[in-house]
N, C-alpha and C positions, 0 to 999 in steps of 0.2 A: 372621205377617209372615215375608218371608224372609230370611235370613241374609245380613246386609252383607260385602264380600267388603273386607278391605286397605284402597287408599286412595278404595274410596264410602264407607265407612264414618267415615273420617276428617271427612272433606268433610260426612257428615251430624254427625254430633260436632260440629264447630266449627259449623255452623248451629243446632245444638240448644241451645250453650251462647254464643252472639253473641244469640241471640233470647230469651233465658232470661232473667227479672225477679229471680229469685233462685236460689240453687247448685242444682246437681243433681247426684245420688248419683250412685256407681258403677255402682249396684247398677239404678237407675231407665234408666241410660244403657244398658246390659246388655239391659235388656228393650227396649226400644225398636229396638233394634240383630241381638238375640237373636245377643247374644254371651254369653260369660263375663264377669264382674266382671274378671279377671286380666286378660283381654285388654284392655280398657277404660284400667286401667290401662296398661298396656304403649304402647295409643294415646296417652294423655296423655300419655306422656315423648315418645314420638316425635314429637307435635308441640309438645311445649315446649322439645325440641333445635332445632324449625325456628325459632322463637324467637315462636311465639303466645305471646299475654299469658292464659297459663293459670296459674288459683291454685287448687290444695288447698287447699281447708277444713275443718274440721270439721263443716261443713255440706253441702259436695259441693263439685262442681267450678265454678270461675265463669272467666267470660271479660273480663279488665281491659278495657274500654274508656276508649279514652283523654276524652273528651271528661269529665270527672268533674268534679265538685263540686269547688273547689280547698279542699287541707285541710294542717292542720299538722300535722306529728310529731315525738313526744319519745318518746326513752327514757328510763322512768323503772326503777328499781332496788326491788322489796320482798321483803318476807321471815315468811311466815308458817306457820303447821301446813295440813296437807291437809285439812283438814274446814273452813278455813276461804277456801277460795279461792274458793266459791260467792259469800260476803258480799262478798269483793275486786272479782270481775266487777261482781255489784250496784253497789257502790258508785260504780266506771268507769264502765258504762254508763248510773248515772240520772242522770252528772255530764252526758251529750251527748256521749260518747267513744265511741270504737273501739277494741278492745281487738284488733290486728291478729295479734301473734304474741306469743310466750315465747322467751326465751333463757336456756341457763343455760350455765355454762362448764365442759364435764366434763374431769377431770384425763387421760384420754386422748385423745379425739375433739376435744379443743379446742369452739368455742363449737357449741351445736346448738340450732337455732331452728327449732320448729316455728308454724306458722298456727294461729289460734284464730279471727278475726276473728265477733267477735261486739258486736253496739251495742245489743242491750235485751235485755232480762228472758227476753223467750220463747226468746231464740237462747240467753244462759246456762244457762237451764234445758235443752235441750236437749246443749248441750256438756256439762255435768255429768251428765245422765243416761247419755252414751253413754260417760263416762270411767266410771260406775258402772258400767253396765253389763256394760261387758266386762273389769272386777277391772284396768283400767289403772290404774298409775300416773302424776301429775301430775310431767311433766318434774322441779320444784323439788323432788324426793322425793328426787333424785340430787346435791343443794346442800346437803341442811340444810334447806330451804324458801326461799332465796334465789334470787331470779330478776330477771329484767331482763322489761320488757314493750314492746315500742312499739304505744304509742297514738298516737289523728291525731282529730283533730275541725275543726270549721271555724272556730273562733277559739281565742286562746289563752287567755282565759277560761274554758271548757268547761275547756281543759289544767290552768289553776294551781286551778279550783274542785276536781277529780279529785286533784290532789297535795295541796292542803289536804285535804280530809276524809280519804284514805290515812293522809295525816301523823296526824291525832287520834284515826284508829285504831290507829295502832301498828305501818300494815303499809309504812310507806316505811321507806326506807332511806338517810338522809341523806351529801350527799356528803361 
């Protein structure tokens, strides 16, 4: 294939990730394009400056559409060891949640939130392998283990079932 030039490239991008059922890598978008991965990136800001509804995930890039599932969101507050944040996802996600992003609050940079968005077993298993894999650290590493999450699911049920069982595990953090 040949090499996308500026803004054809863009224009295929946002068609690749408008028509996309699930995220797509940097790396997948790169080949497709037969760019660099950096450059890739680079595009992704430039059209998230234009203000497309592009999200970073852990899982690659997706394109928000608006027409969605209406759902509810709460931040909730926990706090546990790093070995055990695999069982926390589990836990969120086989309540019917979304485990959208992490925040933690660092004494210089003020609050820093990155994307997780992860809702079953295989996407956490995948988020956790790729935190393994490349010797990353888990944001709440820089807290103590204290972090903030927001979740969304589409009743509030799914929500208070997800903070009860947090709660009896010991990894909420009461207000």
């Amino acid at each position: 294939m040949k090499k996308l030039l500026g803004e054809e490239r863009r224009t295929e991008l946002l068609s690749l990730l408008k028509n996309a059922k699930q995220p797509l890598t940097g790396t997948d978008l790169a080949k497709h394009t037969n760019v660099s991965r950096q450059v890739i990136v680079n595009d992704i800001n430039l059209l998230k400056a234009r203000n497309e509804p592009l999200l970073a995930t852990s899982q690659g890039y997706l394109y928000m559409h608006h027409v969605q599932q209406q759902k509810i969101t709460r931040k909730i507050v926990c706090s546990h060891a790093p070995t055990e944040a695999k069982e926390e996802l589990f836990i969120l996600v086989d309540c019917g949640v979304t485990v959208e992003s992490v925040i933690v609050e660092h004494p210089v940079y003020g609050e820093i939130i990155a994307s997780i968005m992860v809702s079953n077993r295989l996407e956490v298993e995948h988020f956790v392998k790729r935190v393994e894999e490349s010797n990353a650290l888990y944001l709440s590493a820089l807290t103590d283990g204290t972090h903030l999450h927001v979740i969304s699911a589409t009743s509030t049920e799914n929500l208070d079932l997800a903070e009860s069982k947090l709660r009896e595990r010991g990894f909420l953090v009461e207000h």
